[in-house]
mmCIF file as Biopython writes it, N, C-alpha, C and O atoms, coordinates in Angstrom:
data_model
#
loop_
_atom_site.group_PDB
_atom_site.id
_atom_site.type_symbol
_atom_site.label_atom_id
_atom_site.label_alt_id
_atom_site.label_comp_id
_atom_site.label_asym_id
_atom_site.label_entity_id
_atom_site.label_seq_id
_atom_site.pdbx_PDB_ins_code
_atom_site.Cartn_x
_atom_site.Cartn_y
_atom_site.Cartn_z
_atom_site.occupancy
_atom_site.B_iso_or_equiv
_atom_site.auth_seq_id
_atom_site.auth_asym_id
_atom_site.pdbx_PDB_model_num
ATOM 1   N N  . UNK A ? 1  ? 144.536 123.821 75.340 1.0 0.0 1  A 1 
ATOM 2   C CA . UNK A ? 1  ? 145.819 124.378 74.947 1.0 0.0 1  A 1 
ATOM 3   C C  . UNK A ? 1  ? 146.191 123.774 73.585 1.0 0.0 1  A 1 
ATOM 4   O O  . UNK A ? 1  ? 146.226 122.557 73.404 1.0 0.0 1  A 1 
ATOM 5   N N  . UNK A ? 2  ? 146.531 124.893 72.412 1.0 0.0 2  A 1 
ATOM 6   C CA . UNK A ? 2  ? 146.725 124.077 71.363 1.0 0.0 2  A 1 
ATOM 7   C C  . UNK A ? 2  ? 148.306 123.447 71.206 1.0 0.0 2  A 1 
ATOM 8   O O  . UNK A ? 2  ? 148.954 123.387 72.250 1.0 0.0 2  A 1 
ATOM 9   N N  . UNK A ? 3  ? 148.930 122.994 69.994 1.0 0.0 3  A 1 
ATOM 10  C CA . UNK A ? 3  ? 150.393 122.833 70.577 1.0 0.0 3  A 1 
ATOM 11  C C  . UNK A ? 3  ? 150.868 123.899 70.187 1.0 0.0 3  A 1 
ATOM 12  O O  . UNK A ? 3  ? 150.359 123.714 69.082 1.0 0.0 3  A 1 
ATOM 13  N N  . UNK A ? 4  ? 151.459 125.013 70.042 1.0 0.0 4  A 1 
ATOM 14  C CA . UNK A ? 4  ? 151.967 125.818 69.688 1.0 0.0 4  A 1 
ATOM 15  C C  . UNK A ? 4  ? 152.161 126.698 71.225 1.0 0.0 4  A 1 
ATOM 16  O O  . UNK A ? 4  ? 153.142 127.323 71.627 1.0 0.0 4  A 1 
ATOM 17  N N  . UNK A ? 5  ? 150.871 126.477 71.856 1.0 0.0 5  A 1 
ATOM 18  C CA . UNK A ? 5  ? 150.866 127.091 73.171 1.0 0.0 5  A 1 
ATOM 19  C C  . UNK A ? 5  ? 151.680 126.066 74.523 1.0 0.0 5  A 1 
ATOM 20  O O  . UNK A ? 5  ? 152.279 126.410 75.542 1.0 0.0 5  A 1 
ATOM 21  N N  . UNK A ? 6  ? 151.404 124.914 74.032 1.0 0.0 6  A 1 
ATOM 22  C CA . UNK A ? 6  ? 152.009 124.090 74.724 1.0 0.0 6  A 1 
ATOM 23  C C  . UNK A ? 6  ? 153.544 123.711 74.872 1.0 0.0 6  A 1 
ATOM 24  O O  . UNK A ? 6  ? 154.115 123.281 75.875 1.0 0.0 6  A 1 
ATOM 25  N N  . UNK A ? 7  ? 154.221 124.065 73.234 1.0 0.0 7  A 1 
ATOM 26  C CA . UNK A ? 7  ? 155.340 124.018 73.045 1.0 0.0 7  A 1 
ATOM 27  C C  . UNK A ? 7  ? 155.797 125.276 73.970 1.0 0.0 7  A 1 
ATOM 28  O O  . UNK A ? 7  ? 156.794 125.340 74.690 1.0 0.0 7  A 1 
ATOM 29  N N  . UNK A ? 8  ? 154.910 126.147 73.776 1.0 0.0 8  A 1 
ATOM 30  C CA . UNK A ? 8  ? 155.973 127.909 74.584 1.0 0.0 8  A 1 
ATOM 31  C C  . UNK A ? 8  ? 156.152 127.430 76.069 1.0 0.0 8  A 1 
ATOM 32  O O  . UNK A ? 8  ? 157.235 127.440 76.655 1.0 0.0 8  A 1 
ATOM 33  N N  . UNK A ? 9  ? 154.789 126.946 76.685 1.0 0.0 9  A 1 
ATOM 34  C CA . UNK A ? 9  ? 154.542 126.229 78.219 1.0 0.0 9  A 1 
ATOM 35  C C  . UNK A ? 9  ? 155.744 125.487 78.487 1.0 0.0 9  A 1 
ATOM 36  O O  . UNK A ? 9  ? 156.340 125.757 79.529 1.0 0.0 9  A 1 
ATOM 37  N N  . UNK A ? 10 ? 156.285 124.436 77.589 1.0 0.0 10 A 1 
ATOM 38  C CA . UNK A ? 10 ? 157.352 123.760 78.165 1.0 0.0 10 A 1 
ATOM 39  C C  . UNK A ? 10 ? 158.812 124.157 78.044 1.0 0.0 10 A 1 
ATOM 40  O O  . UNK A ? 10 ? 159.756 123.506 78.492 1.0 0.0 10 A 1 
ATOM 41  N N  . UNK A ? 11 ? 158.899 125.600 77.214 1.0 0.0 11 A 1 
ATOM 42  C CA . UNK A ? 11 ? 159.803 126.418 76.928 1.0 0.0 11 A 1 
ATOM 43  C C  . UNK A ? 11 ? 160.292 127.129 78.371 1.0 0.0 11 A 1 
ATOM 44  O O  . UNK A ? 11 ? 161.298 127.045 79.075 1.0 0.0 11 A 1 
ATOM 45  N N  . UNK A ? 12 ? 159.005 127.888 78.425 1.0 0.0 12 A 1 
ATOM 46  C CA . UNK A ? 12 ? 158.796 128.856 79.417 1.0 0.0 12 A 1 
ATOM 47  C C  . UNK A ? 12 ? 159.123 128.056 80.907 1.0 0.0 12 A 1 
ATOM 48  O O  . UNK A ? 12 ? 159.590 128.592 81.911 1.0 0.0 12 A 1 
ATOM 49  N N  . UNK A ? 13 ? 158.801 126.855 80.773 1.0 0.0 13 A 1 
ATOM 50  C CA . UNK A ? 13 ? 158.568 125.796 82.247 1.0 0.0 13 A 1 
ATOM 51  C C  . UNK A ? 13 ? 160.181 125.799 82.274 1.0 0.0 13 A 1 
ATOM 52  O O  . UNK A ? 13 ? 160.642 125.917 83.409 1.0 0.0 13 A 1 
ATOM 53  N N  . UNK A ? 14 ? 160.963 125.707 81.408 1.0 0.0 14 A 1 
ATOM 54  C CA . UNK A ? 14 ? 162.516 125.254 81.442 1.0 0.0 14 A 1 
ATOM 55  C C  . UNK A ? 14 ? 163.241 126.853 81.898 1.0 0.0 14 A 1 
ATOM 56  O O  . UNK A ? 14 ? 164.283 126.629 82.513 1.0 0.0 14 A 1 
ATOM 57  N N  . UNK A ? 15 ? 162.983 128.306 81.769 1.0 0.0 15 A 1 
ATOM 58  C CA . UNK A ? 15 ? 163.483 129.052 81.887 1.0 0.0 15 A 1 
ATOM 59  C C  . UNK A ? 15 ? 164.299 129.731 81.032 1.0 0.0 15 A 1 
ATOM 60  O O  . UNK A ? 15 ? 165.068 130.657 81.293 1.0 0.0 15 A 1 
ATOM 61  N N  . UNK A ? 16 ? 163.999 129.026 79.652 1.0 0.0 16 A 1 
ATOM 62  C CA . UNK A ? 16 ? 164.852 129.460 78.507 1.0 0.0 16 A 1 
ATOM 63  C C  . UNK A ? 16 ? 163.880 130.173 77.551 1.0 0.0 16 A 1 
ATOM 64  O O  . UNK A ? 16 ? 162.674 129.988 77.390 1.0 0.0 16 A 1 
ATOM 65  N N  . UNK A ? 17 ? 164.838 131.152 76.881 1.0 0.0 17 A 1 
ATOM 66  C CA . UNK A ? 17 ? 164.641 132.138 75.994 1.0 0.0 17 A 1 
ATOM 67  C C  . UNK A ? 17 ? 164.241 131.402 74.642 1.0 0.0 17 A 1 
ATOM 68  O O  . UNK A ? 17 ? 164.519 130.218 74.829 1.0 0.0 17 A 1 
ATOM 69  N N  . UNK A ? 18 ? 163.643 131.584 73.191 1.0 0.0 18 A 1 
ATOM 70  C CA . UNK A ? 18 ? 163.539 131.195 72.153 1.0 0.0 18 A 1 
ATOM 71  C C  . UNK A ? 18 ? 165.488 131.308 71.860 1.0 0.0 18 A 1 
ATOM 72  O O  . UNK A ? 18 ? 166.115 130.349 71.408 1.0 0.0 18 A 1 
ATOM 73  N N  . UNK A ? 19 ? 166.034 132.414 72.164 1.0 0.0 19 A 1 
ATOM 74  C CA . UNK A ? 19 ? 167.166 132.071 71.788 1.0 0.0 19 A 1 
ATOM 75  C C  . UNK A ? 19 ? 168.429 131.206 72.228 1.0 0.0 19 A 1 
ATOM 76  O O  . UNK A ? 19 ? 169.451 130.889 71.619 1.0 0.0 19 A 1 
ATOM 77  N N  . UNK A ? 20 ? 167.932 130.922 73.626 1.0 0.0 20 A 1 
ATOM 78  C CA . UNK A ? 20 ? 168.439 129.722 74.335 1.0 0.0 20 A 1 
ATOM 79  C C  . UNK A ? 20 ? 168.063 128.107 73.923 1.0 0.0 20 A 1 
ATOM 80  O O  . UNK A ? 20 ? 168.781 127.115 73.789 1.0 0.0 20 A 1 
ATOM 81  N N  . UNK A ? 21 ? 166.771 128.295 73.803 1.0 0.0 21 A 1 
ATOM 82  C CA . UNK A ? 21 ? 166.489 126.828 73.111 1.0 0.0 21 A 1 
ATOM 83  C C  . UNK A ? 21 ? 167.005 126.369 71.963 1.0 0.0 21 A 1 
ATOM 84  O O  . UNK A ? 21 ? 167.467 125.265 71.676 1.0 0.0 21 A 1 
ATOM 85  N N  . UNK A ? 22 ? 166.832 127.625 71.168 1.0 0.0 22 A 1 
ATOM 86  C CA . UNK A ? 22 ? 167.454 127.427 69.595 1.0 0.0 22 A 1 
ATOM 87  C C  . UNK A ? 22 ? 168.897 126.650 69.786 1.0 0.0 22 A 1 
ATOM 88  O O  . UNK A ? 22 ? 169.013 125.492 69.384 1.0 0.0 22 A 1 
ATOM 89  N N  . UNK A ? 23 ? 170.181 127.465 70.529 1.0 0.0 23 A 1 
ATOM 90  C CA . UNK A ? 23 ? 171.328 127.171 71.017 1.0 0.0 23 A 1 
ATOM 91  C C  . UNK A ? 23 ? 171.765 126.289 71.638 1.0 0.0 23 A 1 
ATOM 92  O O  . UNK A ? 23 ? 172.981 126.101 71.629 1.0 0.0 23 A 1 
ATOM 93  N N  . UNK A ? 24 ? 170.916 125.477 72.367 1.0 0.0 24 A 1 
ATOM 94  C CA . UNK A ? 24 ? 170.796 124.112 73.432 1.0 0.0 24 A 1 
ATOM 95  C C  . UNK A ? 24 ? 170.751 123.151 72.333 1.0 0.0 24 A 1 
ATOM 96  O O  . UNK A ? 24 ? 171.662 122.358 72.089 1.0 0.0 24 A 1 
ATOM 97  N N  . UNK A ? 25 ? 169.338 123.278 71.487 1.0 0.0 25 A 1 
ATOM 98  C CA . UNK A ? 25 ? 168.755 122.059 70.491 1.0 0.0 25 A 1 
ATOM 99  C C  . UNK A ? 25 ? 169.259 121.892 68.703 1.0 0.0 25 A 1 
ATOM 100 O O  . UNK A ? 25 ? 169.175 120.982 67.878 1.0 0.0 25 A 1 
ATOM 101 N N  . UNK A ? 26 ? 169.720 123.097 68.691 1.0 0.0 26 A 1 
ATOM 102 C CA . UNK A ? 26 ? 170.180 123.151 67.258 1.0 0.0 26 A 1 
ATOM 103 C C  . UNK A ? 26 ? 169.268 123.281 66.456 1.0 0.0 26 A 1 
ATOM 104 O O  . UNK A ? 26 ? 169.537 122.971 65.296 1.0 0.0 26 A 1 
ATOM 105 N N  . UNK A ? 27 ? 167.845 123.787 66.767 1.0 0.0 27 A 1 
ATOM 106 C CA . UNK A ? 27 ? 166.903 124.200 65.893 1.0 0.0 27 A 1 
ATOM 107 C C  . UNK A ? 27 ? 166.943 125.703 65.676 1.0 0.0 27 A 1 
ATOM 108 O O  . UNK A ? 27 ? 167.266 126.440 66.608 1.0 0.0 27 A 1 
ATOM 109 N N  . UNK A ? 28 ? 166.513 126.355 64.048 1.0 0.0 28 A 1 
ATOM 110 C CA . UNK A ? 28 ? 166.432 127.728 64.593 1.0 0.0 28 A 1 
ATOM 111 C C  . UNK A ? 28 ? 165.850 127.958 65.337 1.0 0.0 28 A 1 
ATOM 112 O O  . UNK A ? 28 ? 165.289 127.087 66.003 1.0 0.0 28 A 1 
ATOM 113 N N  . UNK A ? 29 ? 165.670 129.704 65.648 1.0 0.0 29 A 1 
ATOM 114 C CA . UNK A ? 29 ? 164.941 130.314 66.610 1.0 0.0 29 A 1 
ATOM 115 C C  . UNK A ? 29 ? 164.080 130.700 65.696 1.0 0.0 29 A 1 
ATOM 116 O O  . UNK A ? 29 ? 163.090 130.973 66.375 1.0 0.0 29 A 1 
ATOM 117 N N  . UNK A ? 30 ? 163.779 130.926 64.459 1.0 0.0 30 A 1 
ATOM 118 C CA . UNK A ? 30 ? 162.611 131.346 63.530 1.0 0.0 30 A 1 
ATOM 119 C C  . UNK A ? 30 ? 161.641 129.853 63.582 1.0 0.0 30 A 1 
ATOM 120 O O  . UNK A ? 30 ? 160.411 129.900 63.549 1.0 0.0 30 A 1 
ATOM 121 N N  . UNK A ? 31 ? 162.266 128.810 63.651 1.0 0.0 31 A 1 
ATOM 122 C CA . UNK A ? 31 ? 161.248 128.013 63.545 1.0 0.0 31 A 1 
ATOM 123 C C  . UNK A ? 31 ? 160.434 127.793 65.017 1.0 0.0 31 A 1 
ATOM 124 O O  . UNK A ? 31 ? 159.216 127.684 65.154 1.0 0.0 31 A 1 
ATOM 125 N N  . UNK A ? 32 ? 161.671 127.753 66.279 1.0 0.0 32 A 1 
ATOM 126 C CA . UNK A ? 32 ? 160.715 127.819 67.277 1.0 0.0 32 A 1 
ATOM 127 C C  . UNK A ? 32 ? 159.336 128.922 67.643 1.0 0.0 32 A 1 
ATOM 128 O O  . UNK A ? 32 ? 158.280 128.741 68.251 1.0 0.0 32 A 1 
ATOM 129 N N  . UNK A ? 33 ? 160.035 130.311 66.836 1.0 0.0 33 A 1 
ATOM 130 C CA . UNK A ? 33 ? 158.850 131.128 67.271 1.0 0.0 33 A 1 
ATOM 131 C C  . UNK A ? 33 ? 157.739 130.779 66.072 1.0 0.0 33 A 1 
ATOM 132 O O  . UNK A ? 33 ? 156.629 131.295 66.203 1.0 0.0 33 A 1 
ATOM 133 N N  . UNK A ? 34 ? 157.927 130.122 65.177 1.0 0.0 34 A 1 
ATOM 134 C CA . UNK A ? 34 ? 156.675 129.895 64.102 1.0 0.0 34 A 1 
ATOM 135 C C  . UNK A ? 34 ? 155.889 128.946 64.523 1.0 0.0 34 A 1 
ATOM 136 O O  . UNK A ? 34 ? 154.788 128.712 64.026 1.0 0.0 34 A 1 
ATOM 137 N N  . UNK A ? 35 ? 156.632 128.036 65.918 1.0 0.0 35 A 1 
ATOM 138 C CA . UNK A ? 35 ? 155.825 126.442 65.680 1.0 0.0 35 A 1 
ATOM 139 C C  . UNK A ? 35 ? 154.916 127.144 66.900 1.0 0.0 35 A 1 
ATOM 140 O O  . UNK A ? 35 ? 153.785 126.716 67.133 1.0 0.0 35 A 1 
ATOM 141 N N  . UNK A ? 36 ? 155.527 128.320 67.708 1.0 0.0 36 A 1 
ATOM 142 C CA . UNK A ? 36 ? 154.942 128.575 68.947 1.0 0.0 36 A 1 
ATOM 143 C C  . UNK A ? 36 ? 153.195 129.599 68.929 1.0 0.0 36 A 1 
ATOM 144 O O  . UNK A ? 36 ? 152.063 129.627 69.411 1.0 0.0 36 A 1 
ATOM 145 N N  . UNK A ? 37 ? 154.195 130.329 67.916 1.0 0.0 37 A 1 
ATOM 146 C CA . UNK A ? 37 ? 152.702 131.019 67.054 1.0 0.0 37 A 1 
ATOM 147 C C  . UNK A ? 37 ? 151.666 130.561 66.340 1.0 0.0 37 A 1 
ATOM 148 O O  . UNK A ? 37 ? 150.734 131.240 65.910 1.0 0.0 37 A 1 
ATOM 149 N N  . UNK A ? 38 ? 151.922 128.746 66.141 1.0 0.0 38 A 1 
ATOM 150 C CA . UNK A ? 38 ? 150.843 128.337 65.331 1.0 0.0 38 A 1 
ATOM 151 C C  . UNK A ? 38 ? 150.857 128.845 63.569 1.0 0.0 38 A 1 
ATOM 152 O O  . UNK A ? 38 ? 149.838 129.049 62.909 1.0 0.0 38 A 1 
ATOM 153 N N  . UNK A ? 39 ? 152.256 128.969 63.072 1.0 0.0 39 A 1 
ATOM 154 C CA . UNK A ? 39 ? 152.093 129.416 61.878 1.0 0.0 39 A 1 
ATOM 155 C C  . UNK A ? 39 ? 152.451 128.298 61.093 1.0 0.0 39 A 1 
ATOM 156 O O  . UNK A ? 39 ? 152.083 128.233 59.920 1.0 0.0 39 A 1 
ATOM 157 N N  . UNK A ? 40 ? 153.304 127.189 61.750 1.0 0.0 40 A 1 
ATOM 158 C CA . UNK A ? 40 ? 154.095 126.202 61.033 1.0 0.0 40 A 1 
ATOM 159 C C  . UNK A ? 40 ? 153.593 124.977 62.125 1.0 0.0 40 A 1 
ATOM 160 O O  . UNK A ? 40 ? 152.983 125.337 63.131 1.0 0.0 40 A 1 
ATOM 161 N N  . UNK A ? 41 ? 153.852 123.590 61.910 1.0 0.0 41 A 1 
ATOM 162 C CA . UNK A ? 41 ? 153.517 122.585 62.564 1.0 0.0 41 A 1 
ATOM 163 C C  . UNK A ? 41 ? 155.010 122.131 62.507 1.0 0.0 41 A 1 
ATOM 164 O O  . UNK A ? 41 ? 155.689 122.490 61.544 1.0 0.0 41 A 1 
ATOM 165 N N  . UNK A ? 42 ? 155.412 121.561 63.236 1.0 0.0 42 A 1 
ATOM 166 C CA . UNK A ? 42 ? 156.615 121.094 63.768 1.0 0.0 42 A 1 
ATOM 167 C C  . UNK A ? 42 ? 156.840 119.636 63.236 1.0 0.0 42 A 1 
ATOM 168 O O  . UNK A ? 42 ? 156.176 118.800 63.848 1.0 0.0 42 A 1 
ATOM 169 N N  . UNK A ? 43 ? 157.375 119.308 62.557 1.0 0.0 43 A 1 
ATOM 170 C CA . UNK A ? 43 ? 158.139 117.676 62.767 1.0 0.0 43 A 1 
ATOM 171 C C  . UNK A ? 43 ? 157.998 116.803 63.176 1.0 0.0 43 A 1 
ATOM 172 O O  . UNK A ? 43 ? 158.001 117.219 64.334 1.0 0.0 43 A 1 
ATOM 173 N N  . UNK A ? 44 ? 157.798 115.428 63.314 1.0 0.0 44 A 1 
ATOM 174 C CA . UNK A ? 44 ? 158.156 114.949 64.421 1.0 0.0 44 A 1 
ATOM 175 C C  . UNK A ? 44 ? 159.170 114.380 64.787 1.0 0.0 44 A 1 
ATOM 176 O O  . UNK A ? 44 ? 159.195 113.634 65.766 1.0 0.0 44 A 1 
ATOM 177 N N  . UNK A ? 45 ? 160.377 114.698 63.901 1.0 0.0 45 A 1 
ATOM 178 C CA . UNK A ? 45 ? 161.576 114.607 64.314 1.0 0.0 45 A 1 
ATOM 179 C C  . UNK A ? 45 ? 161.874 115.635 65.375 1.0 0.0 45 A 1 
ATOM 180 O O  . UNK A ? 45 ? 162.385 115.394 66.469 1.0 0.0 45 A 1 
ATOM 181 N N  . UNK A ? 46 ? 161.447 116.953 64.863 1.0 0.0 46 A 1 
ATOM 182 C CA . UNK A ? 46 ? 161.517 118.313 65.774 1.0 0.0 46 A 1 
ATOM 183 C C  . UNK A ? 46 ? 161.227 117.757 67.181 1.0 0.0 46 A 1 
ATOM 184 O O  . UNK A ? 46 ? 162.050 117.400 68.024 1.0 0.0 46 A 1 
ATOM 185 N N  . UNK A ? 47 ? 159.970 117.758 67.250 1.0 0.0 47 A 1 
ATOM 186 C CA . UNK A ? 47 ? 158.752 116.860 68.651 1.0 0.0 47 A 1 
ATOM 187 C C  . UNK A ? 47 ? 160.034 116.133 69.102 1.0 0.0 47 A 1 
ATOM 188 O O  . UNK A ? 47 ? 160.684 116.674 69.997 1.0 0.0 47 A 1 
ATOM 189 N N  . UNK A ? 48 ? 160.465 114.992 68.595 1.0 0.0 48 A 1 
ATOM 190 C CA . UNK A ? 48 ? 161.245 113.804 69.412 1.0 0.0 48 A 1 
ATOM 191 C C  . UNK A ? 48 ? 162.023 114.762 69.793 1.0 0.0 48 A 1 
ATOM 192 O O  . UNK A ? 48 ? 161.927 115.129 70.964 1.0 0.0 48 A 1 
ATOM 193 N N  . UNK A ? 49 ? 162.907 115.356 68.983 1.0 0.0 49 A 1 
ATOM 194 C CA . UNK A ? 49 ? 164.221 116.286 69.529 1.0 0.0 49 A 1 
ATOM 195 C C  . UNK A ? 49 ? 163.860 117.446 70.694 1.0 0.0 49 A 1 
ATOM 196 O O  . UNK A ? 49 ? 164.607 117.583 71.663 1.0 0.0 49 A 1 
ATOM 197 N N  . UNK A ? 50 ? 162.542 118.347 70.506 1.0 0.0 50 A 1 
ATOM 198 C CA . UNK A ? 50 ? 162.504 118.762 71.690 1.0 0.0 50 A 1 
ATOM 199 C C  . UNK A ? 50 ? 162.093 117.965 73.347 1.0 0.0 50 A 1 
ATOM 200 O O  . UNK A ? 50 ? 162.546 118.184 74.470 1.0 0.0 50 A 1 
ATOM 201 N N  . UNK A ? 51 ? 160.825 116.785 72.742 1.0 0.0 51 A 1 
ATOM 202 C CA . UNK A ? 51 ? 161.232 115.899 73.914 1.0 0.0 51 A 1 
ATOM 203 C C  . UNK A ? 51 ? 161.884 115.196 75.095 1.0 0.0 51 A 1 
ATOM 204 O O  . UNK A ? 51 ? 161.750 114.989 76.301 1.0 0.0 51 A 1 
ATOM 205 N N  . UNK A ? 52 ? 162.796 114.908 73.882 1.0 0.0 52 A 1 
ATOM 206 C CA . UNK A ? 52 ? 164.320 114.213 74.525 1.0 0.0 52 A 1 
ATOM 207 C C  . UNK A ? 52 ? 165.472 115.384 75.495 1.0 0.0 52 A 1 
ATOM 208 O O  . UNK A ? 52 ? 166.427 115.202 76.250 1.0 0.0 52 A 1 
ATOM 209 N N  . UNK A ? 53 ? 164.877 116.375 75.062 1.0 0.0 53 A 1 
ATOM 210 C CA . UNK A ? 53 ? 166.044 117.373 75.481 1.0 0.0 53 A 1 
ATOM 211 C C  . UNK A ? 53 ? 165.324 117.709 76.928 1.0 0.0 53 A 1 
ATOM 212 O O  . UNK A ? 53 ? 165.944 117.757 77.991 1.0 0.0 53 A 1 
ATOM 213 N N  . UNK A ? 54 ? 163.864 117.938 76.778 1.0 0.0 54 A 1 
ATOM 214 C CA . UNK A ? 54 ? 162.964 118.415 78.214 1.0 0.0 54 A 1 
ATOM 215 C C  . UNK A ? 54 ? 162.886 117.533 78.661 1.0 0.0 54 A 1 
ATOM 216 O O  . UNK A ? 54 ? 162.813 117.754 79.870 1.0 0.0 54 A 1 
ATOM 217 N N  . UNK A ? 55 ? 162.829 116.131 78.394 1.0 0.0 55 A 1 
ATOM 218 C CA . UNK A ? 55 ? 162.706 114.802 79.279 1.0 0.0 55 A 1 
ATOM 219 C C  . UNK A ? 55 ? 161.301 113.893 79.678 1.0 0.0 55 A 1 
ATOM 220 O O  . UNK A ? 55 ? 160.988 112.944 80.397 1.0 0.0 55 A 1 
ATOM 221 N N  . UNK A ? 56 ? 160.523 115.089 78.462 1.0 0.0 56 A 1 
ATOM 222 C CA . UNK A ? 56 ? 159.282 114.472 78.330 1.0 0.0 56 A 1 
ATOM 223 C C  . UNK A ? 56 ? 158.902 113.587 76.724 1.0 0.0 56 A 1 
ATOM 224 O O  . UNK A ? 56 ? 159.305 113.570 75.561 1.0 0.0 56 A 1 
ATOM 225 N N  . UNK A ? 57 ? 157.480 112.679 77.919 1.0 0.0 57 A 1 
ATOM 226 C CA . UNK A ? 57 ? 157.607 112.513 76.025 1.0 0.0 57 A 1 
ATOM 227 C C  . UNK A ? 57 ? 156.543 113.251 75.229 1.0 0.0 57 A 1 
ATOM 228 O O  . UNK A ? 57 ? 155.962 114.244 75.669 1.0 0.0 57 A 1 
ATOM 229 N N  . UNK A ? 58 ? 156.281 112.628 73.840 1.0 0.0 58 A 1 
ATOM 230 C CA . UNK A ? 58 ? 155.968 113.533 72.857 1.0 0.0 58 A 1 
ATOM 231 C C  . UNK A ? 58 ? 154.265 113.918 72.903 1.0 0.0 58 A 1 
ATOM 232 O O  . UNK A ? 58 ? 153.543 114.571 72.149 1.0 0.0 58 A 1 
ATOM 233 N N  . UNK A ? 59 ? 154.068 113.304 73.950 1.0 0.0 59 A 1 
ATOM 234 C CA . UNK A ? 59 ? 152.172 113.814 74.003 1.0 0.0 59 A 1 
ATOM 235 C C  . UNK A ? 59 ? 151.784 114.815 75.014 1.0 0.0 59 A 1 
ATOM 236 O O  . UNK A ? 59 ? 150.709 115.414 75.064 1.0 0.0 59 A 1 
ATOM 237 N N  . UNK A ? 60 ? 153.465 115.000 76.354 1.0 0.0 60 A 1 
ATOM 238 C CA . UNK A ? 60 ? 153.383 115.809 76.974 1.0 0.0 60 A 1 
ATOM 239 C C  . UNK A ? 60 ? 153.804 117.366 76.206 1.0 0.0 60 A 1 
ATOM 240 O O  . UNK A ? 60 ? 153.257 118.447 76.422 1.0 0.0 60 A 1 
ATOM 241 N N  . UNK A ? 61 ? 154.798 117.117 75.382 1.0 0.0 61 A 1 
ATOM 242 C CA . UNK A ? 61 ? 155.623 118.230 74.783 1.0 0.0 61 A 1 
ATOM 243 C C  . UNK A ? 61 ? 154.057 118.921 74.059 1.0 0.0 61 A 1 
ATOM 244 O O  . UNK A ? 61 ? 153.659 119.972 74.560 1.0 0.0 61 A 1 
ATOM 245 N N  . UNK A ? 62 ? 153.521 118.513 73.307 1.0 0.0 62 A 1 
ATOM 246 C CA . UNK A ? 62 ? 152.376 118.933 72.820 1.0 0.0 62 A 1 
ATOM 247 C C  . UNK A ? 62 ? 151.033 118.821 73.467 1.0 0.0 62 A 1 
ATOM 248 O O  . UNK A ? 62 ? 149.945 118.675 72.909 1.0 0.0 62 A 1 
ATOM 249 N N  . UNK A ? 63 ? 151.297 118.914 74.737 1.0 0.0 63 A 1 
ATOM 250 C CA . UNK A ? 63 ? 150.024 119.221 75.481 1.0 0.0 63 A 1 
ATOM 251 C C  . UNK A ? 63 ? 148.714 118.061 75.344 1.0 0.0 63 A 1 
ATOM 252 O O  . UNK A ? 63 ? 147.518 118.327 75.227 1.0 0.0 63 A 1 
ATOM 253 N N  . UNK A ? 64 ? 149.227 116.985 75.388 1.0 0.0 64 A 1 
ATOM 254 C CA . UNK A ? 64 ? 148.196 115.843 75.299 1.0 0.0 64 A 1 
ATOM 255 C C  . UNK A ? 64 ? 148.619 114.950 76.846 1.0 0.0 64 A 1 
ATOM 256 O O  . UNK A ? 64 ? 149.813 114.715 77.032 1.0 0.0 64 A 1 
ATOM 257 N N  . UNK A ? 65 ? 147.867 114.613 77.618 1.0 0.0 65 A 1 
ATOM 258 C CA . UNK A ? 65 ? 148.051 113.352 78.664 1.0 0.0 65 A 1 
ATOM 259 C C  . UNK A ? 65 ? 147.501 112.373 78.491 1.0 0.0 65 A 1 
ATOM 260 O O  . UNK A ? 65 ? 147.644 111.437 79.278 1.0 0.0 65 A 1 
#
């Protein structure tokens, strides 16, 4: 799983929309669907911030154990 696929996985695992996450985390929703598509690489401020919000940490958020 690359992260882009992994980021949607823990999206999708929460029950929220790209436009729900955007609204929860204060990130756009253009960047979530770019980091999800693999067009853009994410932050790792982004990473910590979506982390912290799912309650994982940052090797789960990106599909590493």
């Amino acid at each position: 799983m690359n992260y882009g696929e992994a980021l949607k996985y823990q999206r999708e695992a929460a029950n929220l929309s790209q436009h729900q996450l955007a609204k929860e985390t204060g990130i756009s929703q253009a960047n979530i669907c770019r980091w999800e598509q693999g067009d853009v690489l994410p932050s790792i401020d982004a990473c910590v911030k979506l982390a912290e919000f799912y309650g994982i940490t940052v090797d789960e958020l990106i599909g590493r154990n």
